[in-house]
C-alpha positions in Angstrom: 0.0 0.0 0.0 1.7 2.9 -1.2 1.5 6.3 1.1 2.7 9.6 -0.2 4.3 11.8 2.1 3.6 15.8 1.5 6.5 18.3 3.3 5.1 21.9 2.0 8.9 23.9 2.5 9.4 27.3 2.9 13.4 28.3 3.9 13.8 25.4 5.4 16.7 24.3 4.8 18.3 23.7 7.9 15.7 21.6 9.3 14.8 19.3 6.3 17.9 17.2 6.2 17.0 15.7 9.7 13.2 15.6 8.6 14.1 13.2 5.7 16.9 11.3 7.3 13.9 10.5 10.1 11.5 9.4 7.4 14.4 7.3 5.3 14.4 5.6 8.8 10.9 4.6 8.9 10.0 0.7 9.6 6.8 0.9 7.0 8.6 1.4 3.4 6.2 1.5 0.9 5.9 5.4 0.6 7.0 8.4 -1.5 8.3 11.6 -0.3 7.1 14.5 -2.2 8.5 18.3 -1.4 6.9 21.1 -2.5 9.1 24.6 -2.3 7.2 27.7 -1.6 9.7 29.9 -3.4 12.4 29.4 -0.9 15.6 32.0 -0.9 17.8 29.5 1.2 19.4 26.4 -0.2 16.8 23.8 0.0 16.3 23.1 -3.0 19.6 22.2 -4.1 20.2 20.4 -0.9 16.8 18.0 -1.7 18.1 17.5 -5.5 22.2 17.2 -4.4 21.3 14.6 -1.1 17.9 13.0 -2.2 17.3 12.9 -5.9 14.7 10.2 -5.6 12.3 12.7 -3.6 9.9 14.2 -5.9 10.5 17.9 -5.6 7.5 20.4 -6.7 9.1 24.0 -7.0 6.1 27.1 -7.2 7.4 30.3 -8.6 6.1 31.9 -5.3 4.9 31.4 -2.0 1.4 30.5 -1.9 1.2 29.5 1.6 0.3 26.0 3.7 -3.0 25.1 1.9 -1.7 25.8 -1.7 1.4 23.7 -1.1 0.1 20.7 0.2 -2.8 20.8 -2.6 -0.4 20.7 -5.2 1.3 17.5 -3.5 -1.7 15.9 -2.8 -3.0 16.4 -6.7 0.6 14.6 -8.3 0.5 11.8 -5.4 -0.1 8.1 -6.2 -0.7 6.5 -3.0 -3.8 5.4 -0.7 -3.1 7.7 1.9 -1.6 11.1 2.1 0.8 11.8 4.9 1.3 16.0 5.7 4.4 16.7 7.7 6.4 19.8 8.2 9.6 20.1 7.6 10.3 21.3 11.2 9.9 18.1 12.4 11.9 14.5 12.9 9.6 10.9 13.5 10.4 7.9 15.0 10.7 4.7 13.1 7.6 3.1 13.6 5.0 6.9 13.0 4.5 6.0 9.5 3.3 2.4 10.6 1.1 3.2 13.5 -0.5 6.0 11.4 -1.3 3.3 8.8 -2.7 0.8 11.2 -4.9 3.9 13.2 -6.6 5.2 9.8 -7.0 1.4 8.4 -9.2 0.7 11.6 -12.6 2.5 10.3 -13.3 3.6 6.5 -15.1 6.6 8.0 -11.8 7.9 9.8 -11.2 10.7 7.1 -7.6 12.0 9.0 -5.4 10.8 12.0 -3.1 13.5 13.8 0.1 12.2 15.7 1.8 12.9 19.3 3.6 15.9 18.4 6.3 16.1 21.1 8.3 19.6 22.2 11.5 18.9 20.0 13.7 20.8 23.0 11.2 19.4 25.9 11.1 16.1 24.8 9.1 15.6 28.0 6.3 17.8 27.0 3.2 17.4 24.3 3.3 19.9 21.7 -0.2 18.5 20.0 -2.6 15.6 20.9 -5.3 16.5 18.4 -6.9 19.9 17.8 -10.4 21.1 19.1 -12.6 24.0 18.9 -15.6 25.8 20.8 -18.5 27.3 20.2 -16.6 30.4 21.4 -14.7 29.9 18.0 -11.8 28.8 19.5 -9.2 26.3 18.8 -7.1 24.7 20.9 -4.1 22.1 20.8 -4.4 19.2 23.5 -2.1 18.3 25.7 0.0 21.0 24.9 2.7 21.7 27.6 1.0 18.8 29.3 3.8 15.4 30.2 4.2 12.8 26.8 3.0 10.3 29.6 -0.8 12.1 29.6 -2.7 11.4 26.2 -1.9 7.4 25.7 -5.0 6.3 24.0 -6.4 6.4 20.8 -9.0 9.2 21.0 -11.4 11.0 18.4 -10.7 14.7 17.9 -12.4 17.7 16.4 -9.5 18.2 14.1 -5.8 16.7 12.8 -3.1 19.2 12.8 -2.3 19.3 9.5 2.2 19.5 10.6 2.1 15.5 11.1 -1.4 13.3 10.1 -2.6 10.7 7.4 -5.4 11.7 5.2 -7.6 9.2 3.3 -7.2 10.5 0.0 -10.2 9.2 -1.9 -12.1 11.7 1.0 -10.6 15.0 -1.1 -12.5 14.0 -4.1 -15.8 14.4 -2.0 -15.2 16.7 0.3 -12.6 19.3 -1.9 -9.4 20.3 -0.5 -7.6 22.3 1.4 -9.1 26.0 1.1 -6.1 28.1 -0.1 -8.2 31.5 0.7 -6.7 30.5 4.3 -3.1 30.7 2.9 -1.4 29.3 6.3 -3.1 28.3 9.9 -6.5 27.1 10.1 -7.3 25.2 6.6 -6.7 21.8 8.7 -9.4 22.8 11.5 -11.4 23.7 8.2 -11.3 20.7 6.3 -11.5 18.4 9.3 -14.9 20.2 10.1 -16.0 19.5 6.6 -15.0 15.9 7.0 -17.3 16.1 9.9 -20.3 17.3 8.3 -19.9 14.6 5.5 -20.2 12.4 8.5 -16.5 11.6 8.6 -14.2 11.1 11.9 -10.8 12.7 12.8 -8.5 10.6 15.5 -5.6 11.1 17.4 -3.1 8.2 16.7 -1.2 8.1 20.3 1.7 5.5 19.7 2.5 8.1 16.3 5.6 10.1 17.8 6.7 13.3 16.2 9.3 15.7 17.7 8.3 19.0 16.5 10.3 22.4 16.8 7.2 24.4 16.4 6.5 28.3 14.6 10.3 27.5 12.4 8.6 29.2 8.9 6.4 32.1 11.0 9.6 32.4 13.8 7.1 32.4 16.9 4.3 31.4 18.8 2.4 35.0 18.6 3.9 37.5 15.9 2.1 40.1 13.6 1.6 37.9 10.5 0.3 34.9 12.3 -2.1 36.4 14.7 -3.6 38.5 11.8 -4.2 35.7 9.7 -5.3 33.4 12.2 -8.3 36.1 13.3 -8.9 36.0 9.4 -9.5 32.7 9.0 -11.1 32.0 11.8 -13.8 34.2 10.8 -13.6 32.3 7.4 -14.2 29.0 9.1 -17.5 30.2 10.7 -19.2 31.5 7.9 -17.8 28.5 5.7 -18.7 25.7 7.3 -22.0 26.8 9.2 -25.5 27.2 8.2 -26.7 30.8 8.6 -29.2 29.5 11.3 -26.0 28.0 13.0 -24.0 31.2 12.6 -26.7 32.9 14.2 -27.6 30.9 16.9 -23.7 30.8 18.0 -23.1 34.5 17.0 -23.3 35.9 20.9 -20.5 33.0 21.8 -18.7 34.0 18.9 -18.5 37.9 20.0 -17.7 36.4 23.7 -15.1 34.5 22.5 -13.3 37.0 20.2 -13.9 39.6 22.6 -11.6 37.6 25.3 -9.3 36.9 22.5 -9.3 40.3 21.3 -8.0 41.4 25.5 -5.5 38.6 25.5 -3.4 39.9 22.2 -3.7 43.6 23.0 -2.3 42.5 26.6 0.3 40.8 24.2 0.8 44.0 21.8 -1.4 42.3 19.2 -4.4 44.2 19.6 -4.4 45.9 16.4 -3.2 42.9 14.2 -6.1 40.4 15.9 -8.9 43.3 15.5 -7.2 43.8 11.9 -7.5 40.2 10.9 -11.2 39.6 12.5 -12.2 42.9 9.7 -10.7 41.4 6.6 -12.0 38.1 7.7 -15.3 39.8 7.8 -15.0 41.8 4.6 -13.9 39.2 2.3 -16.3 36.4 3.1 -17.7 36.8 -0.4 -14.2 35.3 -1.4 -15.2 32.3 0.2 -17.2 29.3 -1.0 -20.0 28.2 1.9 -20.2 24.5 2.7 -24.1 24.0 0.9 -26.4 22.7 3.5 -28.0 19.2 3.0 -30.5 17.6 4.7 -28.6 14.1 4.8 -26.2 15.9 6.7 -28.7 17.3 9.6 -27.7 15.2 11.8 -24.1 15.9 11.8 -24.3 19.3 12.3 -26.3 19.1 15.4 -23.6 16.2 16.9 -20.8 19.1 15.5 -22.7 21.7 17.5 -22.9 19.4 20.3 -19.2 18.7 20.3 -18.3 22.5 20.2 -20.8 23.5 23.1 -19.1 20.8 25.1 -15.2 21.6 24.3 -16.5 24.9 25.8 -17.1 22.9 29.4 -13.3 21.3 28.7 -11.6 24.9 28.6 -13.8 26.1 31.8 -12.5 23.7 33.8 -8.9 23.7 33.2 -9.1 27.6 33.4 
């Protein structure tokens, strides 16, 4: 069973050699490793074609972001499943395995994340699946927490798209990744899609990934990231839910962003989050809605169930 590999690369150069020495490693070897360059300046492409000539390398004549990238792979692969990992990363020898025996469990499983470990705190989670709340936020689980919490298979609002397995024949149905989102938030997006075709999302736990975390944006909060973050967020709501939905959650919503709206002018990224949350709002019309069906009634109310819910988690760790 072939599996193709997808590493989107932007600059990064001096993390991609120990990224595909990791996956030349790996105990499953039926795969292919496809890079696709998004305009890099550095070296990285001559160090893929000078050390690897038998990876597949995709170069774009600019940089389209995260969800253009990974499309492009995703279109030229040939196997099964599609693997997305970032180049900022290094796997043990048996993720690619356990990532193929946790999505072959259930034809309805659409994507399976990993155990994204702390690359310098290899004692800490990074990512144990992604959720979100009806307050519109998203969250990463288990991050900061010890790599001995979150040892069991579990099902998850969302994959992070830096280290998962994606049934492929799912992207014919469903569409792909939405490059309007350019970077951060397209994998939240099109595992809620999954969700309202009725599919699942799982977090593979015995799937280790050591993960050095914000090496293309260069930190966890920064101008560009919290801008387009606000952005797509607002995309996500109006994409993905009905207008009744949208209106029924619309007072959580202006909760929710209110708080986060505090939180990054108390971090000097008032401006930038207010900023993103008004393009967001002014260029929904760039934006194709999710059309409602009536086969798919039922999943939005167990997706609205789920969010209300993951608004009890936070709570209570707060």
């Amino acid at each position: 069973m072939l599996i193709s590999i997808v590493i989107p690369n932007y600059n990064g150069e001096r993390y991609l050699d120990n990224c595909i020495k990791s996956l030349l490693n790996q105990v499953y070897r039926d795969y292919e490793i496809i890079i696709v360059d998004n305009a890099s300046i550095d070296n990285s492409c001559n160090l893929i074609l000078e050390r690897y000539p038998m990876i597949s390398l995709i170069k774009l004549d600019e940089n389209y972001g995260f969800s253009r990238a990974v499309n492009e792979g995703i279109k030229v692969s040939q196997g099964e499943y599609v693997v997305l990992l970032n180049n900022d990363t290094v796997v043990e020898n048996t993720w690619l395995l356990n990532l193929v025996n946790c999505i072959e469990k259930d034809r309805k499983i659409f994507s399976c994340c990993s155990k994204m470990i702390r690359y310098h705190e290899k004692d800490k989670i990074d990512d144990a699946g992604d959720e979100y709340t009806i307050l519109g936020w998203a969250f990463k689980r288990g991050d900061g927490e010890s790599i001995k919490h979150y040892s069991k298979n579990k099902k998850v609002f969302s994959s992070c798209a830096g280290a998962a397995i994606y049934r492929k024949e799912i992207f014919n149905e469903i569409g792909y990744f939405d490059e309007n989102f350019f970077a951060y938030i397209e994998d939240l997006d099109i595992s809620y899609r999954a969700m309202i075709y009725g599919y699942k999302n799982l977090y593979c736990s015995n799937a280790y990934v050591y993960h050095i975390g914000s090496a293309t944006s260069g930190s966890r909060h920064n101008s560009f990231k919290v801008k387009l973050a606000a952005r797509n967020n607002a995309y996500l709501v109006y994409k993905n839910m009905p207008i009744i939905q949208v209106l029924f959650n619309l007072p959580f919503l202006i909760v929710g962003w209110s708080i986060k709206l505090l939180f990054f002018y108390y971090k000097g990224f008032g401006k930038e989050y207010l900023s993103g949350i008004k393009e967001g709002i002014i260029n929904l019309k760039r934006i194709s809605k999710i059309k409602y069906r009536n086969k798919n009634f039922i999943n939005y109310i167990k997706i609205q169930w789920y969010i209300t819910i993951n608004l009890f988690k936070v709570i209570l760790k707060l």
